[in-house]
DRENNU-102076 format. One record per residue (C-alpha): residue in three letters; x, y, z. Coordinates in steps of 0.25 Angstrom, whole numbers, padded with zeros to 4 digits, always signed. Layout:
<nodes>
AlaXYZ ...
</nodes>
This chain:
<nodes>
Unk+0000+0000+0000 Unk+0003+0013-0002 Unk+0008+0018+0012 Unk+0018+0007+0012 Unk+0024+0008-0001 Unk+0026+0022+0002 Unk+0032+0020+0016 Unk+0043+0010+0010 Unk+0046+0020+0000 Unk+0049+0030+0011 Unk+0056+0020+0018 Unk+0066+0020+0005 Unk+0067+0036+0007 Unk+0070+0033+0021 Unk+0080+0027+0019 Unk+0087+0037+0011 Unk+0089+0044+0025 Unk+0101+0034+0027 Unk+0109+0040+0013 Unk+0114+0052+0008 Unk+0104+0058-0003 Unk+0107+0072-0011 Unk+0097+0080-0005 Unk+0091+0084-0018 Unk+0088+0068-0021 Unk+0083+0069-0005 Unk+0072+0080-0009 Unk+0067+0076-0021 Unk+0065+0061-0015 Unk+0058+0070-0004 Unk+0050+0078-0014 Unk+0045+0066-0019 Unk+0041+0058-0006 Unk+0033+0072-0004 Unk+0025+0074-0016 Unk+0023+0058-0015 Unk+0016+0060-0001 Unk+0010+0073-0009 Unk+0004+0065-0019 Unk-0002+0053-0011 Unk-0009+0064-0001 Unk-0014+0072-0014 Unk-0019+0062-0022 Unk-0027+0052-0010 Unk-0040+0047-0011 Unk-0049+0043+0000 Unk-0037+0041+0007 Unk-0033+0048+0022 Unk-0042+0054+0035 Unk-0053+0061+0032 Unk-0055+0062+0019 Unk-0069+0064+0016 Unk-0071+0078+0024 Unk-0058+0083+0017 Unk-0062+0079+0004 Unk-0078+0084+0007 Unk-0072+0098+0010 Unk-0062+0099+0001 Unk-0071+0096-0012 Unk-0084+0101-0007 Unk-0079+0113+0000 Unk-0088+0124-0002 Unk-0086+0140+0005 Unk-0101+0143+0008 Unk-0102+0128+0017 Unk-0099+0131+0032 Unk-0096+0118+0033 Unk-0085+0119+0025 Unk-0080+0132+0034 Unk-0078+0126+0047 Unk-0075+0110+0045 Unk-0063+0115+0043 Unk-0054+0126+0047 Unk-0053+0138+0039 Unk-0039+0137+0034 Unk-0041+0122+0029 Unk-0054+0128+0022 Unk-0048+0138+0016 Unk-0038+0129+0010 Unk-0048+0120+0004 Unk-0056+0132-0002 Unk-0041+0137-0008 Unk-0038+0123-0014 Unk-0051+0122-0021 Unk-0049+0133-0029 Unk-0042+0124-0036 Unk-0049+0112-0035 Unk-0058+0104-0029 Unk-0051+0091-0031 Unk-0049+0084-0017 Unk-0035+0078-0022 Unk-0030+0094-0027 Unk-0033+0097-0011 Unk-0027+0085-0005 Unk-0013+0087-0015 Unk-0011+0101-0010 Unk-0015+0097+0006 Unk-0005+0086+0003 Unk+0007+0094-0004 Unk+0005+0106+0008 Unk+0005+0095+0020 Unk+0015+0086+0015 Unk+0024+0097+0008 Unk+0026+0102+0021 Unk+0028+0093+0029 Unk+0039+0086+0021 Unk+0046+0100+0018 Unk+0046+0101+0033 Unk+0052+0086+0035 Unk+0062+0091+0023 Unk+0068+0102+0031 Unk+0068+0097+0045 Unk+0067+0082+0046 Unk+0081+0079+0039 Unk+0076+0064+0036 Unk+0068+0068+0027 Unk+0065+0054+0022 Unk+0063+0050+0036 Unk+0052+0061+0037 Unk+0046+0057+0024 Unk+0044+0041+0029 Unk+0041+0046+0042 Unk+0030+0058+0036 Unk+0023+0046+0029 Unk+0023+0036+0042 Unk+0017+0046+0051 Unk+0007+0052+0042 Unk+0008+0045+0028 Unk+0016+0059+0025 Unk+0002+0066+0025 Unk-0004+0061+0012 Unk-0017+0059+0019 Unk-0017+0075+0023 Unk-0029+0081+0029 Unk-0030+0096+0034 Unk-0023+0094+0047 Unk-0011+0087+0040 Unk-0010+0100+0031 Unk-0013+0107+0047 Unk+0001+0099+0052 Unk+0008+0102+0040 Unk+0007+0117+0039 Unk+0010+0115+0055 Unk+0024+0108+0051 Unk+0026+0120+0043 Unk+0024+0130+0055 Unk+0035+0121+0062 Unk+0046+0126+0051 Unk+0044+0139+0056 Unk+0043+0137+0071 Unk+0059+0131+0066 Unk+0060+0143+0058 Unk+0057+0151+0070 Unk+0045+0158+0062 Unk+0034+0159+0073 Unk+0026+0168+0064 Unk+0024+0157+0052 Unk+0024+0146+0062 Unk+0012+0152+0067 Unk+0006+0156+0052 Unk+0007+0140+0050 Unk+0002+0135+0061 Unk-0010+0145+0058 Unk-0012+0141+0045 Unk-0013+0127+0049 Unk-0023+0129+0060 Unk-0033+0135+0048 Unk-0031+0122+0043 Unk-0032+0114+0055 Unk-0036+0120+0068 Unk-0026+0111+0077 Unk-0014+0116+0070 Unk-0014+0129+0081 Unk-0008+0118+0092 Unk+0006+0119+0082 Unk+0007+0135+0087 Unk+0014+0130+0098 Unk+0023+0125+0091 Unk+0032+0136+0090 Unk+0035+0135+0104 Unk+0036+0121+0106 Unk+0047+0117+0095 Unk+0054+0127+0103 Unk+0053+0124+0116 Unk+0064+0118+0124 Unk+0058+0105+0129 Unk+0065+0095+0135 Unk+0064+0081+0134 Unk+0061+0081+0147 Unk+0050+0090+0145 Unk+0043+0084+0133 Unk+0040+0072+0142 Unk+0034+0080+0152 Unk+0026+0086+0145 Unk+0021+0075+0138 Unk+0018+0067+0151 Unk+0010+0079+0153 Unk+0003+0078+0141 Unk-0001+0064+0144 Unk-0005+0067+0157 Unk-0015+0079+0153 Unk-0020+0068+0141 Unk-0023+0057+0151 Unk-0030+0066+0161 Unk-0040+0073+0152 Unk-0036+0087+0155 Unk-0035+0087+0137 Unk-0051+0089+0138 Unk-0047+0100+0148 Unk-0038+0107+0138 Unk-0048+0106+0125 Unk-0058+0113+0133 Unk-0048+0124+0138 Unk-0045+0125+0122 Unk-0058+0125+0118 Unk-0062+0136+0130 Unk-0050+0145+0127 Unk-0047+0144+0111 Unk-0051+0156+0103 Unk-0058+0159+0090 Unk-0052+0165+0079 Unk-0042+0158+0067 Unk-0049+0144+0068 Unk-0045+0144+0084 Unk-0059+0141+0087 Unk-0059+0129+0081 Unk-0047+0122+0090 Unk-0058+0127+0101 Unk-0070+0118+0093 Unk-0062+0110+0092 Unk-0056+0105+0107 Unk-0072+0106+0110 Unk-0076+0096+0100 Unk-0064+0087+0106 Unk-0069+0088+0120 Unk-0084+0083+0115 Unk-0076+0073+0107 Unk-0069+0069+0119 Unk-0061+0056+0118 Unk-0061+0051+0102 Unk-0053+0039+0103 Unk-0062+0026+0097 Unk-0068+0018+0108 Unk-0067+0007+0098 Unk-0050+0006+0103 Unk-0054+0006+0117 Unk-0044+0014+0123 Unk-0044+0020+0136 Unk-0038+0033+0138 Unk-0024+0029+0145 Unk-0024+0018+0134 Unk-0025+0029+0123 Unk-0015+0037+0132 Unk-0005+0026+0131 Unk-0006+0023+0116 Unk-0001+0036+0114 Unk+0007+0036+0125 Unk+0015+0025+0117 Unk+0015+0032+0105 Unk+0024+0041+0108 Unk+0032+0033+0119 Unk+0041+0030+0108 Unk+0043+0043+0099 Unk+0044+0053+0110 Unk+0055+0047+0118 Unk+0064+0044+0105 Unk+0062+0059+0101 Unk+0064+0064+0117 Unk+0076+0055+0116 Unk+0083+0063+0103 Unk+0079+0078+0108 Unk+0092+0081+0113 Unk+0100+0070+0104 Unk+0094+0077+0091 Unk+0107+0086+0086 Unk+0104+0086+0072 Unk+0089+0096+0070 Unk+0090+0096+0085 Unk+0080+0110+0087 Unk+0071+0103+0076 Unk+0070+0090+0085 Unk+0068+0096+0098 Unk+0057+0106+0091 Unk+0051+0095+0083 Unk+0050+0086+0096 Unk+0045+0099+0104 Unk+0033+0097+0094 Unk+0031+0085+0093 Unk+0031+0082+0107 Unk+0021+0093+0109 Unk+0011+0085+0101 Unk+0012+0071+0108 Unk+0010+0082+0121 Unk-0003+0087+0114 Unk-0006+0073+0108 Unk-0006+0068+0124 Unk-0014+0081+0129 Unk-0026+0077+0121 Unk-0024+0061+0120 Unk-0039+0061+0122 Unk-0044+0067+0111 Unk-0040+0063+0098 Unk-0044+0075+0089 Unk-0036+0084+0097 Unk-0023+0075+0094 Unk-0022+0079+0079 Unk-0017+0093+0087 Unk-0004+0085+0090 Unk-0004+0079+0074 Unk+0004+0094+0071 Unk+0017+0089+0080 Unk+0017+0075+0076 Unk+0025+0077+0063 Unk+0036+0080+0070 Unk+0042+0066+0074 Unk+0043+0064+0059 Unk+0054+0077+0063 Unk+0060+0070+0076 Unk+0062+0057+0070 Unk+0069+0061+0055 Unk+0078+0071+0066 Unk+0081+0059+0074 Unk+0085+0052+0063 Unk+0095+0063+0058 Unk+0102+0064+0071 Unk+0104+0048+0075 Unk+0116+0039+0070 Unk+0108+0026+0068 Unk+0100+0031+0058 Unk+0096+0017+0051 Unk+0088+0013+0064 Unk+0082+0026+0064 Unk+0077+0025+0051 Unk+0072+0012+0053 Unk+0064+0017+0064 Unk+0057+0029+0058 Unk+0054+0020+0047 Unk+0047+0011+0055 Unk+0041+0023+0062 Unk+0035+0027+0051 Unk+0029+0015+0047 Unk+0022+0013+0059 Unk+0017+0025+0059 Unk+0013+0023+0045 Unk+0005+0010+0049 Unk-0002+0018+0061 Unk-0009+0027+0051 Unk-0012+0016+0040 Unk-0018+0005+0053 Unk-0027+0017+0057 Unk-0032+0025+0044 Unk-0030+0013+0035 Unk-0046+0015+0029 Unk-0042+0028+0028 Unk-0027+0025+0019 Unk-0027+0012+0014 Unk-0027+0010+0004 Unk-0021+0025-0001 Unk-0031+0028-0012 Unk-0028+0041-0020 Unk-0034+0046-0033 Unk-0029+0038-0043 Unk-0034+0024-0036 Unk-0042+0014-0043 Unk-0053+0014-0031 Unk-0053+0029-0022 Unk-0065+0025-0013 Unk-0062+0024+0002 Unk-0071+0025+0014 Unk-0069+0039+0020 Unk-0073+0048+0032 
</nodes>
């Protein structure tokens, strides 16, 4: 199948890591694997989370329907209304959601992860390198780009990104922090703390607490109203986990718990032996670990977690750092490989109606049951 056959190819580009390539064959070999990723998001059918409401409001979008108006947020609207003056071809809209959300997100693993074939095998393990893109993937990316600033020190286009993406996806507004936190000086030390904190604050139930405070206290005005709505349609939601799993609450808390039990401590480990992109490590890390922290704040409510989806891309950053910096990189490589497939068979196990098979425009049969 598809996902495979393209997991094994990366595995050969992978593996260019352990060679001297000119750098010119290095970017056009990366150019390639990116318009390839371009092209399989672009031209999908039936395939990916969420398919009918995008596709519904994309090719039946209509100005004059208040429907249209506030199902989404304004800045994702407006970009629909943009893109169909051109057409209103749901594959012309998934092409350019696909070449601005990938695009970026590989330029930005081009310039800072230093293996960039490690990133690319990585990109597509973690999140099938976003070929499947909905509006909060194009919300992430345009956050990524923020994060070039905050190393740019550029506060002032950092926060104009971060913006922008909040009119496409109102939960993008958690990433202002951000500024501040890849620059903090935290210590190992106080990294764990505060997670043992967070954890702490998730198993007791204060989260509720906190959504209500939000929702009391958030203001109105450039879409800000809606993280209020929001945190109160979560609190009447309450706890969205399927009772078919059965899983209590320290049950849940413990699966995640062991999640990260194995990733956090190897990238704790490395923060003072990084020496090569060291300010990058410790200010990726700062972010990363900052959205496990959040991830454990609101364990109990599992719409609020895709607030912590904006930090996860950076342990695609930690590991390809790691990997510059260490000696034995043949066991390092043969790590993040099998890293990558795992994660890759994670995401086919749970949304395999939804992916396999990979349909796309030119296939014999494009029909699929979708929601």
């Amino acid at each position: 199948m598809l996902y495979y056959t393209v997991f094994c190819i990366l595995i050969l580009f992978a593996l260019l890591e352990m060679v001297t390539v000119p750098e010119q064959t290095k970017k056009a070999m990366y150019i390639f694997l990116t318009l390839s990723f371009i092209v399989m998001g672009g031209l999908r059918w039936n395939t990916g989370n969420d398919w009918r409401p995008y596709h519904s409001f994309f090719t039946k979008f209509t100005t004059d329907d208040p429907f249209f108006l506030i199902a989404m947020e304004p800045g994702y609207v407006k970009f629909v209304q943009f893109l169909r003056i051109f057409s209103s071809s749901f594959t012309f809209y998934l092409i350019v959601l696909s070449t601005i959300a990938i695009g970026i997100k590989t330029t930005f693993f081009y310039k800072y992860a230093g293996a960039i074939f490690l990133a690319v095998i990585l990109y597509w393990g973690t999140a099938l390198a976003d070929i499947t893109a909905v509006r909060q993937t194009l919300a992430v990316s345009l956050c990524v780009l923020s994060s070039h600033f905050i190393i740019e020190r550029k506060p002032w286009l950092f926060v104009f990104f971060v913006i922008l993406a909040a009119q496409i996806h109102v939960t993008s507004y958690i990433f202002l922090v951000s500024y501040f936190i890849f620059n903090a000086e935290w210590s190992v030390r106080s990294k764990s703390i505060i997670l043992i904190v967070a954890v702490a604050i998730g198993a007791s139930g204060i989260s509720e607490s906190l959504l209500e405070l939000i929702a009391n206290i958030t203001p109105a005005g450039i879409g800000l109203d809606r993280i209020s709505q929001k945190a109160l349609n979560y609190l009447e939601i309450g706890n969205e986990v399927d009772p078919q799993y059965e899983l209590s609450k320290t049950q849940r808390l413990t699966a995640a718990i062991a999640k990260r039990a194995i990733l956090l401590p190897v990238f704790f480990y490395f923060q003072e032996r990084v020496t090569i992109r060291k300010d990058l490590y410790k200010g990726f890390l700062n972010l990363y670990t900052f959205g496990n922290i959040l991830f454990f704040i609101v364990v109990d409510f599992i719409t609020l977690q895709r607030a912590a989806t904006y930090f996860y891309f950076y342990e695609i950053l930690l590991l390809c750092i790691i990997y510059v910096n260490v000696k034995s990189k043949s066991i390092w490589l043969i790590l993040i490989i099998a890293y990558s497939l795992f994660k890759m068979l994670s995401i086919l196990v749970n949304a395999m109606d939804l992916l396999v098979p990979y349909i796309w425009i030119f296939s014999e049969d494009t029909y699929r049951f979708v929601y």
